[in-house]
C-alpha positions in Angstrom: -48.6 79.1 -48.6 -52.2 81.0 -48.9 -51.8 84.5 -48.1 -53.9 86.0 -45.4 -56.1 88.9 -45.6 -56.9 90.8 -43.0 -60.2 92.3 -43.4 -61.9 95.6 -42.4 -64.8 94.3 -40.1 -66.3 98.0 -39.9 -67.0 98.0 -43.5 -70.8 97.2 -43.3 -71.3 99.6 -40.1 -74.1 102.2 -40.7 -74.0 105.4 -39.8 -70.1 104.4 -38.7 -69.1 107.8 -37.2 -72.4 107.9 -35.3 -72.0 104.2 -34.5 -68.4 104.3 -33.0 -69.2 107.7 -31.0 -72.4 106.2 -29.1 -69.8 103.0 -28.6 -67.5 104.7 -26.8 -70.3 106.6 -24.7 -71.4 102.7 -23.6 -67.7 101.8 -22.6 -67.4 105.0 -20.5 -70.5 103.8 -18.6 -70.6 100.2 -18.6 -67.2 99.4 -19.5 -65.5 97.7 -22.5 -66.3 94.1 -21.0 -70.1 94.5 -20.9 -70.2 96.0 -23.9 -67.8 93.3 -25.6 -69.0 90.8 -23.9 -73.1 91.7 -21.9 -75.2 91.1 -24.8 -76.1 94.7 -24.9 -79.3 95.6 -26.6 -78.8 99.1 -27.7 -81.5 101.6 -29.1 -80.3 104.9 -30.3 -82.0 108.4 -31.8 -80.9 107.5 -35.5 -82.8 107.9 -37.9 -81.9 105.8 -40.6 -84.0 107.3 -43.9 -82.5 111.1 -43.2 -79.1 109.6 -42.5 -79.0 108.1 -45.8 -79.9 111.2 -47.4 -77.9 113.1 -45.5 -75.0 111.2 -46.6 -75.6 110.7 -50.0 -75.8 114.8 -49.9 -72.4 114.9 -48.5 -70.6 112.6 -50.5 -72.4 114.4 -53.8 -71.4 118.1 -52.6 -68.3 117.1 -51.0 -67.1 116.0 -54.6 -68.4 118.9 -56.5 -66.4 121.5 -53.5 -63.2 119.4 -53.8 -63.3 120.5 -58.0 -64.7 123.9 -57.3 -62.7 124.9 -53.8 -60.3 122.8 -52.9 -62.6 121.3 -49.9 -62.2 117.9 -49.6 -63.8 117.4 -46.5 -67.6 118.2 -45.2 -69.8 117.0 -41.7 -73.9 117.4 -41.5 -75.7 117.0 -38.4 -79.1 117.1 -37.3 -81.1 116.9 -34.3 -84.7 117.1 -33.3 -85.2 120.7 -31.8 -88.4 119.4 -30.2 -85.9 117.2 -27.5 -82.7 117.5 -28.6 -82.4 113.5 -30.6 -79.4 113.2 -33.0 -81.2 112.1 -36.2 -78.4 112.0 -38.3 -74.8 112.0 -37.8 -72.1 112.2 -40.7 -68.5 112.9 -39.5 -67.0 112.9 -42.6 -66.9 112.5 -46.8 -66.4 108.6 -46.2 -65.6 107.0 -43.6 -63.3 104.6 -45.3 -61.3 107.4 -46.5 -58.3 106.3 -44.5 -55.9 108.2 -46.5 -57.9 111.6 -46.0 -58.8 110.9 -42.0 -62.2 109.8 -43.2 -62.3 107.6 -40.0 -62.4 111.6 -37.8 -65.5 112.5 -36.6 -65.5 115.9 -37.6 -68.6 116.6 -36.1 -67.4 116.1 -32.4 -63.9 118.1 -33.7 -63.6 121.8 -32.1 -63.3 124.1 -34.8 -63.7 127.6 -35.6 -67.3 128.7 -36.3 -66.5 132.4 -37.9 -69.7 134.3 -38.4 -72.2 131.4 -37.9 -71.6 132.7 -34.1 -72.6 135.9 -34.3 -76.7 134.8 -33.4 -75.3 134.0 -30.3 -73.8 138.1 -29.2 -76.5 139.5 -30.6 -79.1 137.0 -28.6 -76.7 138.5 -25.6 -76.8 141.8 -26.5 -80.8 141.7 -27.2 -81.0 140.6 -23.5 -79.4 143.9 -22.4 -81.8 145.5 -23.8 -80.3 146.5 -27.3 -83.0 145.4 -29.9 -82.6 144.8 -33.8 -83.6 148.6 -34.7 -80.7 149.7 -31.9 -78.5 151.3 -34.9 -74.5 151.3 -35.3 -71.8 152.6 -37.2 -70.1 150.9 -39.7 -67.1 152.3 -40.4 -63.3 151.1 -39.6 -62.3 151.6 -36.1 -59.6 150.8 -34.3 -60.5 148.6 -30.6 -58.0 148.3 -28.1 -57.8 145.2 -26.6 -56.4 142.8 -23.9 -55.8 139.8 -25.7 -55.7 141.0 -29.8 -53.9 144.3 -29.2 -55.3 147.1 -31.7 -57.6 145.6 -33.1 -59.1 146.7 -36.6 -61.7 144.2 -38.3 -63.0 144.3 -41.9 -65.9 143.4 -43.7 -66.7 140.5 -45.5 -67.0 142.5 -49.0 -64.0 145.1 -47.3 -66.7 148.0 -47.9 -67.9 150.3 -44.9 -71.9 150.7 -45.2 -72.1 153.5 -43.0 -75.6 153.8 -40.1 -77.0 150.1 -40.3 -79.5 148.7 -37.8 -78.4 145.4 -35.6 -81.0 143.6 -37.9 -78.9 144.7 -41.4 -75.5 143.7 -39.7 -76.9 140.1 -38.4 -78.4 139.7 -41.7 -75.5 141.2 -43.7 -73.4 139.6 -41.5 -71.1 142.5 -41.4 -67.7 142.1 -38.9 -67.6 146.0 -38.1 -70.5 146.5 -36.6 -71.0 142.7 -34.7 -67.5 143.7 -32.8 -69.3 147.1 -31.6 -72.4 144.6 -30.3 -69.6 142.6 -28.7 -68.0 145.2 -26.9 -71.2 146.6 -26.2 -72.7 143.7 -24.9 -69.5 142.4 -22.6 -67.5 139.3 -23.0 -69.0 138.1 -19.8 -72.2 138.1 -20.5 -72.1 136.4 -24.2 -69.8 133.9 -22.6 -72.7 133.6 -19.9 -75.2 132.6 -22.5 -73.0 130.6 -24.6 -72.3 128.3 -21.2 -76.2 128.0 -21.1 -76.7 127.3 -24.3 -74.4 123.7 -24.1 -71.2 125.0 -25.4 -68.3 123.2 -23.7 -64.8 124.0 -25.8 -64.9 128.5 -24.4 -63.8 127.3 -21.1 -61.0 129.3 -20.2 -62.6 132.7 -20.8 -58.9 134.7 -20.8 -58.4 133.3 -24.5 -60.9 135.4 -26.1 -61.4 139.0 -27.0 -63.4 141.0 -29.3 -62.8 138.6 -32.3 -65.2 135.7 -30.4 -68.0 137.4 -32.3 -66.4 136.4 -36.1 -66.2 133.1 -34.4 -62.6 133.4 -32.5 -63.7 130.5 -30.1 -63.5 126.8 -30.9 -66.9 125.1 -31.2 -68.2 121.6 -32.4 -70.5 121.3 -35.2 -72.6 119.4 -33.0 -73.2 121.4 -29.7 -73.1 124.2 -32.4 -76.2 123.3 -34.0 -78.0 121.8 -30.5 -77.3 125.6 -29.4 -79.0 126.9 -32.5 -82.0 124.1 -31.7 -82.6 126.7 -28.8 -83.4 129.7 -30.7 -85.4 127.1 -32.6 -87.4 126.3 -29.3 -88.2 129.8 -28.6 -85.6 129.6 -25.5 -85.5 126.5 -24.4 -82.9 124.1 -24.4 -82.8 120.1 -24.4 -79.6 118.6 -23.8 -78.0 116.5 -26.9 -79.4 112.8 -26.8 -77.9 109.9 -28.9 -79.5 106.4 -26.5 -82.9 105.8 -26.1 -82.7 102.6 -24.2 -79.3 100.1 -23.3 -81.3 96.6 -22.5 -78.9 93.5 -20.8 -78.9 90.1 -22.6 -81.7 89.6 -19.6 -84.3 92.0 -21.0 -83.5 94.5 -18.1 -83.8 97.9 -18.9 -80.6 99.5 -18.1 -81.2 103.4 -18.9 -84.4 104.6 -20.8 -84.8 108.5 -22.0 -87.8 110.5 -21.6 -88.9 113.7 -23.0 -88.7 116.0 -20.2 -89.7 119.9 -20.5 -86.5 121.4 -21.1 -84.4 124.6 -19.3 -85.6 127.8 -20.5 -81.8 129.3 -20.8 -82.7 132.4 -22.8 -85.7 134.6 -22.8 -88.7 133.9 -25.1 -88.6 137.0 -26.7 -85.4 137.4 -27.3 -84.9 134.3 -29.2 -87.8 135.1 -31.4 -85.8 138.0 -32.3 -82.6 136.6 -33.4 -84.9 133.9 -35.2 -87.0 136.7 -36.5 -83.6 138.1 -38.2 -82.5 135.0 -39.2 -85.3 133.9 -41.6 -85.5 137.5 -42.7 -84.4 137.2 -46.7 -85.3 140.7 -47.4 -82.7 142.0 -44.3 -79.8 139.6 -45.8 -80.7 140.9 -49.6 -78.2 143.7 -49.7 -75.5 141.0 -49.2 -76.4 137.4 -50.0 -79.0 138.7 -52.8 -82.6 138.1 -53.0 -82.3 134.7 -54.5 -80.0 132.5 -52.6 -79.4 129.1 -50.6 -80.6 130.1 -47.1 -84.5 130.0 -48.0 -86.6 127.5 -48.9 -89.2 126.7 -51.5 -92.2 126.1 -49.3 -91.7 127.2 -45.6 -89.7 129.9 -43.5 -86.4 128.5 -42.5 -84.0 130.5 -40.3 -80.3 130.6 -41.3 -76.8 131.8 -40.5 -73.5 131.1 -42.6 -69.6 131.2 -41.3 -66.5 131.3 -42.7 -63.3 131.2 -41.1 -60.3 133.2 -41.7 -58.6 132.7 -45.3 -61.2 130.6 -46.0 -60.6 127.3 -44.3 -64.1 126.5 -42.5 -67.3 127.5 -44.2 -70.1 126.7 -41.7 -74.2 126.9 -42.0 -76.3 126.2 -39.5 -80.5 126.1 -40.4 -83.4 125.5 -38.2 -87.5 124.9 -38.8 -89.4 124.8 -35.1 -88.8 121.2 -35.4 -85.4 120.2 -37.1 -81.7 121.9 -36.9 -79.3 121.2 -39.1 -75.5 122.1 -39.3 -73.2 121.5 -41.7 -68.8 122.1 -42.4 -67.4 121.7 -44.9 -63.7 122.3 -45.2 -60.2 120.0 -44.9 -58.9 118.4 -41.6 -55.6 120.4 -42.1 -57.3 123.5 -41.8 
């Protein structure tokens, strides 16, 4: 008797996680039997040179922060900010990984963002009218709340720096002073703008309190990082695209994208603020130190870090005028 093997078929996919996710946009509108069966010519936003880097980055670092951490796991994704094209897409460490849930597309997974969404209550509170010279106080206090009880945050180094402008505390990223912003500002409104901005995991608004700003809320890395492509944009917002053009086995063009202007969903101004903050080394300095991983070499680079409680999500998110790029790194577990 010969044996039979069964093999893997997805084994020479590209860009698998990528790959699959488009597929089952296709089957929600065409259906499984054109797509199995039409002859479907599909042309998607990929771009094939940055995903290979992007990989090879991932499965490097992803090796190095499972000695060094204890993180087996990491997701990059990156999207034009000019018009909002996925350019690359990795979901996970490898794909094949079966026995670590390599096959999860971690990029599409709602997770907690932890600081890396702070931009977005200060962007709110900037469009009340505070600015980033508006000054707080940080020093422990106790908040009241709805939904977290008394509610006393910390700081990320557990120090109190005492009269800091909302520039140092974005910068800094210090908790104390982002929960004043957020009480300050009004759950509303920074719910408002995260709507606007593409996020779709804060529905049900009664969840969240105070602790939304240290990234309380579920998010995905993707809409994450299209959200960041606003501030990017200097305000305005292009919805996530992944097809460029679905042709039948007849040549006819089924659905073709093209570049439109855009929604301006946040004031011009105040996005070049936030951005302003967020490619300001010398504001961050204090903290993160003069020399560190959120600048580079040869151009300005805006940048914002997260990390979750006890350490299980460690987020950055970095944008150019043209390119925004998110990454987590972490384990599926939490």
């Amino acid at each position: 008797d010969t044996a039979i093997v069964i093999r893997n078929r997805e084994q020479n996919i590209l860009a698998p996680h990528f790959v699959l996710w488009v597929r089952d946009q296709l089957i929600e509108k065409y259906g499984e039997k054109l797509l199995e069966e039409g002859g479907l010519k599909v042309t998607t936003t990929l771009d094939m040179d940055k995903q290979k880097i992007a990989e090879e980055a991932i499965t490097k670092i992803a090796k190095q922060n499972e000695k060094d951490w204890k993180a087996k796991n990491a997701a990059l994704v990156a999207l034009d900010a000019t018009n909002g094209q996925i350019l690359t897409m990795v979901g996970s460490r490898d794909y094949f990984d079966t026995a670590n849930d390599g096959n999860v597309n971690v990029a599409i997974r709602s997770r907690q963002p932890g600081s890396s969404f702070k931009p977005i209550v200060y962007s709110a509170a900037f469009e009340k009218g505070y600015t980033p010279e508006t000054l707080l106080f940080d020093v422990i206090t106790t908040f009241p709340t709805d939904v977290e009880g008394e509610y006393i945050p910390h700081n990320y180094d557990d120090k109190e720096h005492g009269v800091v402008s909302m520039r140092q505390s974005l910068a800094g990223s210090l908790n104390i002073p982002a929960v004043k912003t957020i009480y300050l500002t009004g759950l509303p409104r920074v719910l408002d703008l995260a709507e606007r901005l593409g996020y779709t995991t804060l529905g049900d608004r009664s969840r969240f309190g105070l602790s939304l700003v240290l990234g309380g809320g579920e998010v995905t890395l993707l809409e994450h990082a299209s959200a960041f492509s606003v501030f990017a944009r200097e305000g305005v917002r292009h919805g996530i695209v992944s097809l460029l053009k679905v042709e039948d086995r007849d040549g006819t063009t089924l659905e073709e994208w093209k570049l439109e202007d855009g929604t301006r969903v946040l004031d011009e101004n105040t996005a070049r603020l936030t951005t302003n903050i967020l490619s300001d080394n010398d504001a961050r300095s204090y903290i993160f130190g003069q020399r560190n991983f959120l600048t580079l070499p040869d151009r300005p680079v805006a940048a914002k870090t997260g990390t979750t409680n006890d350490y299980r999500d460690a987020w950055t998110i970095g944008f150019t005028p043209s390119l925004v790029t998110g990454v987590w790194v972490g384990n599926n577990n939490n």
